[in-house]
matplotlib code that plots the C-alpha trace (Angstrom):
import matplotlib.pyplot as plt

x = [37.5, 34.6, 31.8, 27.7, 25.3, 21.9, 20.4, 16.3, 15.8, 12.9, 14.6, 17.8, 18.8, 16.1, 14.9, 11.2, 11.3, 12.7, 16.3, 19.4, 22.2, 24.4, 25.0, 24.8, 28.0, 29.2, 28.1, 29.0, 32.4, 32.5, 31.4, 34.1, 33.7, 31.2, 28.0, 24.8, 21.8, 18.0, 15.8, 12.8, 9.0, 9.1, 7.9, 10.9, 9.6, 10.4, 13.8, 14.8, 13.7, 16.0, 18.8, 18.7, 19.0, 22.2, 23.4, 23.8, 22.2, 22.6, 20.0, 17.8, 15.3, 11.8, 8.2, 9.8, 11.7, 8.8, 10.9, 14.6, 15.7, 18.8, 20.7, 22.6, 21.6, 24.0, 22.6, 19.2, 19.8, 20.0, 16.6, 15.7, 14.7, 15.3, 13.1, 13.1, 10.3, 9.7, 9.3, 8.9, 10.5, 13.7, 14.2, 15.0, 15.1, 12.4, 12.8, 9.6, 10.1, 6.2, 3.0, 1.7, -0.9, -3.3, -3.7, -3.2, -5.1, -8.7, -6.9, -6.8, -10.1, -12.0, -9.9, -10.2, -14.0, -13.9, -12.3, -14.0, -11.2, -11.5, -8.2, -7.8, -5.6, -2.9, -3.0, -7.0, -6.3, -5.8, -2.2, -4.0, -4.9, -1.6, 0.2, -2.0, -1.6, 2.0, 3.4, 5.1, 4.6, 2.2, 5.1, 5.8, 2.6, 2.1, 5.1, 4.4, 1.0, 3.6, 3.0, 3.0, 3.6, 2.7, -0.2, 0.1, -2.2, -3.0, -4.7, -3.5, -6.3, -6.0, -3.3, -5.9, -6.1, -2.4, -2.2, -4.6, -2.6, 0.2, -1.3, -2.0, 1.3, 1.7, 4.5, 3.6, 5.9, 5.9, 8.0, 7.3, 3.7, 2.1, 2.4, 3.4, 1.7, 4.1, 3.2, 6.3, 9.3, 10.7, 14.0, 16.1, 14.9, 15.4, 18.8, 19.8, 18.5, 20.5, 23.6, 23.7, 22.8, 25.5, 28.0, 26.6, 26.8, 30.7, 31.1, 33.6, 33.4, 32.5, 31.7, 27.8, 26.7, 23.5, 21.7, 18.2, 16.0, 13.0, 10.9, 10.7, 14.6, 15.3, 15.4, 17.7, 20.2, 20.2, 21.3, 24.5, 28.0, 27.8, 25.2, 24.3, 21.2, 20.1, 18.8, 15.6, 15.3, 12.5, 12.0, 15.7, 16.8, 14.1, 13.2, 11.9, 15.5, 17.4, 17.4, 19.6, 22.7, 26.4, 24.5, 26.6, 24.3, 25.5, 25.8, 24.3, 20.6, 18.2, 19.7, 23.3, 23.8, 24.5, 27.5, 28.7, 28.7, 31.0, 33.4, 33.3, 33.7, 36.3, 38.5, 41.1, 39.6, 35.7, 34.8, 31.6, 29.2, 26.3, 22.6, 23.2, 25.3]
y = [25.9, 23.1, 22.7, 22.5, 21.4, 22.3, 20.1, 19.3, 15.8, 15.2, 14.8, 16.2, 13.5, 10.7, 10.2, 9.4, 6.0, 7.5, 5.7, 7.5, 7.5, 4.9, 3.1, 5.0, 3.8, 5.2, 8.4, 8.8, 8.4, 10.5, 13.3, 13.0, 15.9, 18.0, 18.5, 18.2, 20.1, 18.5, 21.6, 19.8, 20.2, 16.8, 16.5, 16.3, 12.7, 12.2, 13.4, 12.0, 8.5, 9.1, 10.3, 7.3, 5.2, 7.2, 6.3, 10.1, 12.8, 16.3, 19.2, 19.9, 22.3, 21.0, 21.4, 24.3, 26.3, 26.5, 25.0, 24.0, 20.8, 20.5, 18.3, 20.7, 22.3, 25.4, 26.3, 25.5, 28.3, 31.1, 30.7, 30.1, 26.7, 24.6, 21.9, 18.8, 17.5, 13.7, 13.1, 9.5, 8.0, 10.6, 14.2, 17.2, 20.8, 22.2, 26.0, 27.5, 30.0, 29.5, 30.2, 26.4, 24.7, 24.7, 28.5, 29.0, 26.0, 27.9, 30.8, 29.1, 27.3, 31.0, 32.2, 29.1, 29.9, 33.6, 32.8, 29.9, 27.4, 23.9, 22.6, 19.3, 19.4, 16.8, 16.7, 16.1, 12.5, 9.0, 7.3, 4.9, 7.8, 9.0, 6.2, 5.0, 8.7, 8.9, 5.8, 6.0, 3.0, 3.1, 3.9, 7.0, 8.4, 7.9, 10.0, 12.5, 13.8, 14.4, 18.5, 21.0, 23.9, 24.0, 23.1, 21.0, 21.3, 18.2, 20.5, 23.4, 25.8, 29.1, 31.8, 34.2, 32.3, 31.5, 35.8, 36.4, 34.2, 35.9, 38.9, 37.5, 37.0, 33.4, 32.0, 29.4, 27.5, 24.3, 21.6, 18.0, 16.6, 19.1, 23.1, 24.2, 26.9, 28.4, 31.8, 33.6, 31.8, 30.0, 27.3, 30.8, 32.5, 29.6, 28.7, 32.4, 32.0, 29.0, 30.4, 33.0, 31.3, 29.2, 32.1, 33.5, 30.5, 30.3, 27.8, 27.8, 29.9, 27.3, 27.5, 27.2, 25.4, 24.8, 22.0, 21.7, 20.9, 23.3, 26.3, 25.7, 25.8, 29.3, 31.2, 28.6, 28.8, 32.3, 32.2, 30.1, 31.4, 28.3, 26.8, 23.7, 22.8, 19.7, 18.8, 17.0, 13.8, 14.9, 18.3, 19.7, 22.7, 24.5, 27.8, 29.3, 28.6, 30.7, 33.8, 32.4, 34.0, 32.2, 28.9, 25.7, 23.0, 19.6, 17.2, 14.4, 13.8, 13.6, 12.9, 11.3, 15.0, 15.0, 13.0, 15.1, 18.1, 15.9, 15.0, 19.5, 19.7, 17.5, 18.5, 20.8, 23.4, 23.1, 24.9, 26.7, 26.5, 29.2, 29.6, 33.2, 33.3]
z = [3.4, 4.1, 2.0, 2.9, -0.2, 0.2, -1.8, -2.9, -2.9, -5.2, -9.2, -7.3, -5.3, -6.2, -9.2, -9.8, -8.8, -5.0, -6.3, -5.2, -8.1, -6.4, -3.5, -0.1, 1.1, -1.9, -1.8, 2.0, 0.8, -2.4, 0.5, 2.6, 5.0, 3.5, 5.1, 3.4, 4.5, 2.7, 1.3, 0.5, 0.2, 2.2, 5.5, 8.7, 8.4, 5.3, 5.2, 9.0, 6.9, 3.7, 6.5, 8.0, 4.6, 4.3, 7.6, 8.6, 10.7, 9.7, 9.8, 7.2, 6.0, 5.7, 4.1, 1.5, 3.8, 6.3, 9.3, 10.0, 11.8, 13.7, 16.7, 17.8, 20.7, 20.5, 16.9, 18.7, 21.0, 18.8, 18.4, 21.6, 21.2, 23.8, 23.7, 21.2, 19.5, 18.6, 14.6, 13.9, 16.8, 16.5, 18.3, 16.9, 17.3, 15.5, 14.4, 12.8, 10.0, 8.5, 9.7, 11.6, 8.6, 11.3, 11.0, 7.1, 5.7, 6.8, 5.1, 2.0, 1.9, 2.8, -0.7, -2.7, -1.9, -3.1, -6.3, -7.1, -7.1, -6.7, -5.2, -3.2, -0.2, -0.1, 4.2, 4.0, 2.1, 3.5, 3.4, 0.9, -1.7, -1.5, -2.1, -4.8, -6.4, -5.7, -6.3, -2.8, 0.2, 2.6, 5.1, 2.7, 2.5, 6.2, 6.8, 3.8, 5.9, 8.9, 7.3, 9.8, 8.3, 4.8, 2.6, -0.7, -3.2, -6.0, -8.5, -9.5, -10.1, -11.9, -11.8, -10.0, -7.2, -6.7, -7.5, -4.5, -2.2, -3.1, -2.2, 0.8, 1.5, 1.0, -0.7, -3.7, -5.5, -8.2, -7.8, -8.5, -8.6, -6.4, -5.5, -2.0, -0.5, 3.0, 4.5, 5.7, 4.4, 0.8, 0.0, -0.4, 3.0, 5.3, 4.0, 4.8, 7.8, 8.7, 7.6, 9.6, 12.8, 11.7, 11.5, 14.3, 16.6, 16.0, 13.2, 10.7, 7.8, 4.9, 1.3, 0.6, -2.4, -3.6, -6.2, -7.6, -10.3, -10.5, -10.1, -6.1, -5.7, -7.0, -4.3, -2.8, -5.4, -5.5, -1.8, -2.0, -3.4, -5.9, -7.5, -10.3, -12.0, -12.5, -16.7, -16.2, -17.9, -20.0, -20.3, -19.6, -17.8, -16.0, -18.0, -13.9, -13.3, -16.5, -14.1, -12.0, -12.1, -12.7, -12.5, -13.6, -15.5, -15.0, -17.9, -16.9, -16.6, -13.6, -9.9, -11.7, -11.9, -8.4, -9.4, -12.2, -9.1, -6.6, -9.6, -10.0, -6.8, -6.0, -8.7, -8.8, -11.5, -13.4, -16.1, -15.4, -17.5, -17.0, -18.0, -18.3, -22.5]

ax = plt.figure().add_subplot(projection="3d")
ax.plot(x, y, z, "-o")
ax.set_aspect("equal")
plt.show()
C-alpha cells in the first residue's frame, strides 16, 4: 500500500532557524515513493517556495486548512475547478474551503471592537516589519502576506474574544509565533476533504499518515490512520496534543523527528509508543 504524510512544516519540518533536518537530496531519497502533502499556516507562496527547494511538486494544504492546492487537473474537477491561478510565478488549482480574508477580516475588527481587544493583524504590516519580527528574509515576508484566506493575529488578546469568534463560527488555533483565525475549515477538515476527493477521483487506496508539533495540528492528526508527534526542543510534547489518540511520539527532538518517522516507517515493525498510558 503507498504512503501520503501530511506534514506541518513550521517545528515539523523546519526548525526555527527555517533549516530542514538534512540535505534535500537526502530526504527525496529517504521518501522514495511516498507522497507528501504540506498542512501549513503558510501561505501557497510559501510552501510552492519550500517545494521548490525540495525539487518536488505535490499538493498541499495552505493557510491552516483554509484552501487546498493541487496540479492535477482530474482531482481539480471534483470540485469544479477548472481554472488555474498564478502564485508567485507558478499555477495551481486553487480549491477554497475558508471564507476569502477579504470578507472575515471586517468581521474580526467589528468583534475585536466589541470586546475591547487590541490585536494587530499580521496582513496589515509591511514586508520590512515582518521580517524584522520574524526573523524571516525580505523574500519570505513578501511571500508570507500572499494570505487569502485567513487572518493572523501577533497578539494574542484575551480568551473572551477568541470565545466570541468562536461563537461566531471562526476557527482559531495556536501554532508557532502567531494564532490563525479561518472561518469554515481547520488542518483536520481539509485533509478529510482531500482524501476523499482523492478516493473519489479513482486513486489508489493509500495509507494516510500524519506529523505535527502543536496545538494547530490536532485536528489533522486525528484525521489520518497513523500519526507521530513531534517533542519540541524546549517545552516537549504538546499537552493540546495528549488527546490524541494512538499517537506515536518520536524520540528525537524538533524537525530530526521527521527522521526518526521515515526510519518507523521504513522498517519492517515499530513499536508504538502512545501519549495515551
Amino acid at each position: 500500500m503507498r504512503r501520503i504524510i501530511f506534514s506541518d512544516i513550521d517545528g515539523t519540518l523546519l526548525n526555527e532557524r527555517y533549516e530542514l533536518p538534512c540535505p534535500p537530496e537526502e530526504l527525496m531519497r529517504q521518501l522514495g515513493e511516498t507522497e507528501v502533502v504540506f498542512v501549513s499556516s503558510r501561505t501557497a507562496a510559501e510552501i510552492l517556495y519550500l517545494q521548490s527547494r525540495l525539487n518536488f511538486a505535490a499538493d498541499f494544504i495552505a493557510e491552516n486548512g483554509a484552501m487546498i492546492a493541487t496540479a492535477n487537473k482530474k482531482l481539480a474537477a471534483h470540485f469544479e475547478v477548472t481554472t488555474q491561478t498564478e502564485i508567485d510565478e507558478h499555477r495551481r488549482y486553487v480549491i477554497p474551503l475558508a471564507a476569502p480574508a477579504s470578507i472575515t477580516l471586517p468581521q474580526i475588527k467589528d468583534l475585536a471592537a466589541q470586546h475591547q481587544a487590541d490585536i494587530e493583524i499580521f496582513q496589515e504590516q509591511s514586508a520590512a516589519a515582518v521580517a524584522s519580527q520574524s526573523g524571516y528574509s525580505s523574500d519570505d515576508a513578501a511571500r508570507a502576506l500572499h494570505r487569502r484566506y485567513s487572518v493572523l493575529l501577533m497578539t494574542r488578546p484575551s480568551a473572551r474574544f477568541y470565545a466570541a469568534l468562536e461563537a461566531e463560527g471562526f476557527t482559531v488555533a495556536f501554532g508557532g509565533k502567531w494564532t490563525s483565525i479561518v472561518k469554515g475549515s481547520d488542518k483536520g477538515r481539509a485533509v478529510n476533504i482531500y482524501l476523499d476527493a482523492r478516493r473519489d477521483s479513482g486513486h489508489e487506496i493509500f495509507e494516510s499518515i500524519a506529523i505535527g508539533n502543536d496545538a494547530n495540528d490536532a485536528p489533522m492528526l486525528e484525521a489520518a490512520a497513523r500519526k507521530f508527534i513531534i517533542r519540541n526542543p524546549v517545552s516537549g510534547y504538546s499537552k493540546a496534543l495528549e488527546h490524541i489518540r494512538n499517537a506515536e511520539r518520536l524520540t528525537r527532538e524538533g524537525h530530526h523527528g521527521w527522521l526518526d518517522m521515515l526510519e518507523r516507517l521504513n522498517a519492517r515493525e515499530s513499536l508504538p509508543f502512545t501519549l495515551n498510558t
